[in-house]
N, C-alpha and C positions, 0 to 999 in steps of 0.2 A: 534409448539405446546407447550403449557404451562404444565410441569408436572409437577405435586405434590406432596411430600413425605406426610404431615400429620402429620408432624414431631408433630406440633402445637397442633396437637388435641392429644397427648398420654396424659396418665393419669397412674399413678400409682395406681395398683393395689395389695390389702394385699391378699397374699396365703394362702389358708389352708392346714395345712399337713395334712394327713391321713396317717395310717401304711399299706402298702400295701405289696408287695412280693420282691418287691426291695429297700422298703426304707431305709433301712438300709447302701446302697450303698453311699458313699462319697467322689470316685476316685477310681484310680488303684492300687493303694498301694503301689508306686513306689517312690525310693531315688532321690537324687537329679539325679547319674549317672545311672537312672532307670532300678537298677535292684528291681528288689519284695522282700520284703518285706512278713515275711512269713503270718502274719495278721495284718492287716492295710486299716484303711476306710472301711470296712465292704469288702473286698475280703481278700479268700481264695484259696490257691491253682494256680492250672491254670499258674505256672511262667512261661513258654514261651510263651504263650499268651499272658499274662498282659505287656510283656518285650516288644514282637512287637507292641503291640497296641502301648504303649508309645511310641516307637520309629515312630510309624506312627503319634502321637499326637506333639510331637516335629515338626514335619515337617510343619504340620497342621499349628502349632500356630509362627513359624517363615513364614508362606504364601510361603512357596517351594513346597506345593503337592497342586494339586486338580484334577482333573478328570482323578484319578486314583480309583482303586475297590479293593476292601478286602473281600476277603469270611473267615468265624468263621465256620468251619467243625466238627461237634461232636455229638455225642449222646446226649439227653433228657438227662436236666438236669445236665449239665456240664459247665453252669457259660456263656453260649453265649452271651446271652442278658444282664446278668447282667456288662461281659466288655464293652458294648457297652453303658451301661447306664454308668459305670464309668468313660468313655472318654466324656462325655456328663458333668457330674459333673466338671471335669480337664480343661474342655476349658473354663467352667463360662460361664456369659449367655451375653457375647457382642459376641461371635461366635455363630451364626447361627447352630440349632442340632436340623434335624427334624426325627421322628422315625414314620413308620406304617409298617401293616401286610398289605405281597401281597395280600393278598385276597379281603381289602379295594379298591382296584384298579377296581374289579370286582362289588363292591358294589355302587359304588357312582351315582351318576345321572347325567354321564356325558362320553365322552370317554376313553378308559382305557390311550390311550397317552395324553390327557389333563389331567388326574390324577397324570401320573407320570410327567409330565409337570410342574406342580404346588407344586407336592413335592421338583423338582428340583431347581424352583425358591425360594420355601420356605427356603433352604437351603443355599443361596447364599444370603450373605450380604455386604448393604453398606453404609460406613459410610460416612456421609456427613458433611462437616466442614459449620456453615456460623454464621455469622457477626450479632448479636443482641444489639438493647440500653438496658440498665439496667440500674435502679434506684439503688444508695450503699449508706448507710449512719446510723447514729445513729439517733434514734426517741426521738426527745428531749421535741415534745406537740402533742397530739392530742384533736382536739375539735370537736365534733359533736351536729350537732342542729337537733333538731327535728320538725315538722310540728304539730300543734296543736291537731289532728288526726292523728298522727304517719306515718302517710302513706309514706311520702316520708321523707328524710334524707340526710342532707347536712353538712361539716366539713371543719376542715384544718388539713392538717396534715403537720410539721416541720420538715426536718432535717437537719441534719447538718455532714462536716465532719471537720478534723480539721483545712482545708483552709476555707469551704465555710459555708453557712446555706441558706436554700430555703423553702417556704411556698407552697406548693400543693392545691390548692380544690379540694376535694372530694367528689364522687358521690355516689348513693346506693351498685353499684354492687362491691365498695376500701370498702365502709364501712365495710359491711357484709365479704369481704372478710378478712380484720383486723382484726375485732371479732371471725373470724375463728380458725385467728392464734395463736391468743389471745397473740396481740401487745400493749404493756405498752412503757411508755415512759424509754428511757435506752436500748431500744432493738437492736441491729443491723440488719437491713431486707437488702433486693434485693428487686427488682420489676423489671420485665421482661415487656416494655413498649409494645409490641404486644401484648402478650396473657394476661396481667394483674398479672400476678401468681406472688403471695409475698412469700418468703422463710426467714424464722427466721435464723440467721447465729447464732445469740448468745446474749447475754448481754456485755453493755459496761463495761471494767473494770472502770470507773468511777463512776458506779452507786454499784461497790462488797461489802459495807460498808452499803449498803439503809436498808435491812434487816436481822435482827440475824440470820432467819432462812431460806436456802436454799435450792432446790431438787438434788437430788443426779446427776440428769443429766444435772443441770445448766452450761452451757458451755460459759467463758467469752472471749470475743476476745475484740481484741483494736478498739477502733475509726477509720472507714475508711481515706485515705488520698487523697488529688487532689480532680478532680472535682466531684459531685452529679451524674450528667448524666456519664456515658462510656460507651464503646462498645467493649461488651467482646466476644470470641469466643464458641460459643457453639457446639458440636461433637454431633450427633443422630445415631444411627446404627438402621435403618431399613432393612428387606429384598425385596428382587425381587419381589416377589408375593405380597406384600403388596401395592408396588408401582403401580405393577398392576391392584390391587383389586380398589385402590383408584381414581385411570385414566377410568376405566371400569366403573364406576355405579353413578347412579346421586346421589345417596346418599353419596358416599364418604366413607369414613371410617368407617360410619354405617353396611355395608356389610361386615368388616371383623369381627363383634359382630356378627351378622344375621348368617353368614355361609351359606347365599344363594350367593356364589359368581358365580357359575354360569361356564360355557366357555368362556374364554379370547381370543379375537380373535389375532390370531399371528402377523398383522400389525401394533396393538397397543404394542403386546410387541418389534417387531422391534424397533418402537418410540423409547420404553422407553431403549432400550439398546443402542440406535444411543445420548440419550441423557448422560446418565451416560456413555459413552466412552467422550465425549466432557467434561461431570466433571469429569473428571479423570486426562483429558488431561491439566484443569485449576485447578490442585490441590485445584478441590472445593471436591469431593470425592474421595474414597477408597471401595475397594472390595474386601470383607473380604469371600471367601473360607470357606465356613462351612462343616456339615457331612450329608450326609443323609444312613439315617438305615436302611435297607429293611428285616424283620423278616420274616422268612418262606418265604423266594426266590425263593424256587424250586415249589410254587400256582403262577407263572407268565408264563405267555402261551408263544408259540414260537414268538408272534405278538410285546410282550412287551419288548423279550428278545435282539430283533433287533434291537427297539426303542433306549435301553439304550445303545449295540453298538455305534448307531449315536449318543447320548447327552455326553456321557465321551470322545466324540472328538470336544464337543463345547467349546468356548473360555471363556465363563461362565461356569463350570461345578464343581459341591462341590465334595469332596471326598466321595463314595459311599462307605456304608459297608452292606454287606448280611451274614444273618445267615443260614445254612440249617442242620437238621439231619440226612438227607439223603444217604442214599449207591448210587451204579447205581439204575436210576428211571429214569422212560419215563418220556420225554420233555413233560410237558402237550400243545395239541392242533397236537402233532406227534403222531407215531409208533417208536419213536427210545427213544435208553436207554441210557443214559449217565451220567457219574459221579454226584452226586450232585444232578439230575433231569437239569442241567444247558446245554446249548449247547457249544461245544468247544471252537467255537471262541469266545465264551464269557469267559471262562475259562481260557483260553492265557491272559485274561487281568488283571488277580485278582492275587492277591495275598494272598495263600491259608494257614489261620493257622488252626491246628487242636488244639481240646480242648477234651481234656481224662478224664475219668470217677472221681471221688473224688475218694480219700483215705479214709479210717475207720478215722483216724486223723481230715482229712478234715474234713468229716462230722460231727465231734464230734464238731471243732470250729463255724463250721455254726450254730449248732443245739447254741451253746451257744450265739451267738452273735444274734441271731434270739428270744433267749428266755430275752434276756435282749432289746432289739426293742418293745417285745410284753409287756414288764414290770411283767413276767411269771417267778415266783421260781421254779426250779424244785432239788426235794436234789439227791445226787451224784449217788444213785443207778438205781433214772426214767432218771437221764441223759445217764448213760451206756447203759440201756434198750432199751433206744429209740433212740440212737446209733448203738446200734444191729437189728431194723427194719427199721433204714435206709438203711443199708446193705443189709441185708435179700430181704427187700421191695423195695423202691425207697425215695431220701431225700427228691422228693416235697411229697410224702404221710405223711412223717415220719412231715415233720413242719408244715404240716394242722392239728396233734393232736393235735401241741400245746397250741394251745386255746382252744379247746375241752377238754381238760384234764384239764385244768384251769375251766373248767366252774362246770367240777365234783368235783376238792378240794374247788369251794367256799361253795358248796354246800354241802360239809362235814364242813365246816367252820373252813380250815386252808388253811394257806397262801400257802407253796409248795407242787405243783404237786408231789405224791408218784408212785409208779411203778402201783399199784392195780387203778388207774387212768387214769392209760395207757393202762392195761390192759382190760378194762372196755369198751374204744374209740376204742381200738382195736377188739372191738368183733363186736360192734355197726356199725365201718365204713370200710369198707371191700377196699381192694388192687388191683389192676390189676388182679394180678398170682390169688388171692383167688375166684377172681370174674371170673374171665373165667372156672374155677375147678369146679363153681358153675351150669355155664351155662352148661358145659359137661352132668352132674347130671341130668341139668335139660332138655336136647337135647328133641325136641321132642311135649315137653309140654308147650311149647311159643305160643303165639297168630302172627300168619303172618310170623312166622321163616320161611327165604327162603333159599333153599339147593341148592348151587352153585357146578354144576362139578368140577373135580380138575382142569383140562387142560383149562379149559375157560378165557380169557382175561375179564378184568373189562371193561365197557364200558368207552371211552372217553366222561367227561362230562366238556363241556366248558359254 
């Protein structure tokens, strides 16, 4: 059977940032001999945690761990997710780091273990070495003719390096692509003779003298040497799942955009794992041990929690990490109560950090580094204040004023948030503790209020 990575068809895509509740996150905040750092990268706090993480991230990124499990044990609000996103940031983005909430498992349109299936593979990458021609040299002519009616377009395009010189004909889809790059002659290119794709390396130092005036990113390299044509090695790190996705559907790589990927049938991924041990085995690839993240672990039923028992003893298997806030909580899908909501023998396999409430300290540097994220003034007294209703309140309540309080000083029209700002947010957007003091008040007088006995068990909803 023929498999296909798709290498071919990737495209680079430009991101958009958006400021969101962890963006501000940009690693662990860890030294080289990774102890923490007391703020660094957007963490705070947490240094036993952030210590193990790295020490689990070390391991990760020398390829010594994988189908091992980490559980993140802590109260709301204690930085869980945020070190899970900062070990995501520290491996960079050639390791494989996939993140979803159990509860996705329950939602998708397909089985709960082909869900967790596909998160599995999603997480497992591999990188594949192979052998491509490439076109190298300096662009010394380009000529393009045109058709009387422009329709069609034909040229030559010359280069040269400092052994050789060669004459190309050129067709619509070099032209347009040249003009894309917007190739002069002087330029240094590549051309990738499969896929066509040309890549500007730089300008020749021979041509740095052509004009007085320069752009600041002009980037001059020397004249290539040897011959026009070679065959250079190129590295692609795709994952499991994708190789899957791509082998599954007659469309191809179009389904991994679509998102209608569907159920994989498991004797196709046999294939594809009987093939990738065979490139392993001819150092054509590498299997690169990624993470996978599982938020809110303890919305995974007994059914799932078995599943993953079996997959962290497969020979493909990423390092798993779960988060839960949980005390003893029934297993969902039992009657039994167990640490975490987790079942034992799943327990036995983790390896369990806990993560402890923020300090007043703490809070005070989040709240600043949160209000320099949001590009938010606040003068030294609304910063204390709202310090003190992190405390008092909780810090995710206390960092949702802070754009709300920005929205009342523009509207006073001055630049920093003032305490009477906060004060203001504070009356308008009510608190956990304030809001349930409220309901009490208001017991009674609710539309559909249902009065549950004390002694009653909740019902089991699967």
């Amino acid at each position: 059977m023929q498999i296909s990575t798709g290498s071919s068809e990737l495209r680079d895509i430009t991101k958009m940032e958006r400021i969101g509740v962890h963006s501000h996150i940009h690693g662990l905040g860890l030294d080289e001999r990774l102890e923490p750092r007391g703020n660094a990268e957007g963490m705070v706090g947490q240094a036993k945690a952030r210590k193990a993480a790295g020490m689990i991230l070390k391991m990760v990124q020398e390829g010594r761990i994988a189908g091992r499990a980490m559980l993140f044990a802590g109260p709301p609000s204690t930085g869980k997710t945020a070190i899970a996103l900062g070990m995501a940031q520290t491996l960079g983005s050639d390791v494989p780091f996939t993140m979803i909430a159990a509860s996705e498992v329950f939602s998708l349109s397909m089985s709960k273990t082909e869900a967790l299936t596909q998160a599995f593979r999603r997480s497992i990458g591999i990188r594949i070495k192979e052998e491509t021609e490439i076109v190298e040299g300096e662009v010394v002519e380009i000529q393009i003719d045109r058709s009387a009616t422009g329709a069609t377009k034909t040229g030559k395009l010359t280069i040269k390096t400092t052994d050789m010189e060669t004459i190309y004909d050129l067709g619509n889809k070099m032209i347009d692509a040249l003009s894309k790059e917007k190739v002069l002659a002087g330029d240094v290119i590549t051309i990738d003779k499969s896929s066509g794709k040309i890549t500007k390396v730089g300008r020749s130092f021979a041509r740095s003298r052509d004009y007085d005036a320069m752009g600041a990113d002009t980037r001059f390299v020397a004249c290539p040497e040897g011959e026009i044509q070679k065959r250079k090695e190129v590295v692609h790190t795709v994952s499991l799942h994708e190789i899957d996705v791509i082998n599954s559907r007659t469309q191809g790589f179009l389904a991994l955009f679509a998102g209608d990927t569907g159920e994989i049938k498991p004797e196709l991924r046999q294939q594809i794992d009987v093939k990738v041990a065979e490139w392993r085995e001819e150092g054509k690839a590498e299997v690169v041990p990624g993470v996978l993240f599982i938020d809110e672990v303890h919305m995974l039923d007994i059914e799932c929690f078995s599943f993953l028992n079996r997959a962290l003893e497969n020979e493909l298997a990423p390092l798993v990490i779960m988060a839960s806030n949980r005390g003893m909580a029934r297993i969902r899908g039992t009657t039994i109560r167990s640490p975490h909501g987790l079942p034992v023998d799943l327990l036995d396999r983790v390896l369990i950090v806990s993560t402890k409430p923020y300090t007043e300290d703490d809070m005070r540097q989040i709240i600043e580094i949160r209000c320099r994220e949001e590009d938010v003034k606040l003068t030294p007294e609304a910063a204390t204040v709202l310090t003190s209703m992190a405390v008092s309140t909780t810090l995710r309540y206390a960092l949702n004023l802070i754009s709300c309080a920005q929205v009342l000083a523009r509207k006073r029209k001055v630049e920093s948030v003032d305490v009477e700002d906060l004060r203001r947010v504070y009356i308008y957007f009510q608190d956990e503790k304030r809001s349930v003091q409220w309901l009490k008040e208001q017991q009674g007088s609710l539309v559909f209020e249902e009065m549950r006995p004390e002694n009653s068990e909740l019902m089991d909803t699967r």
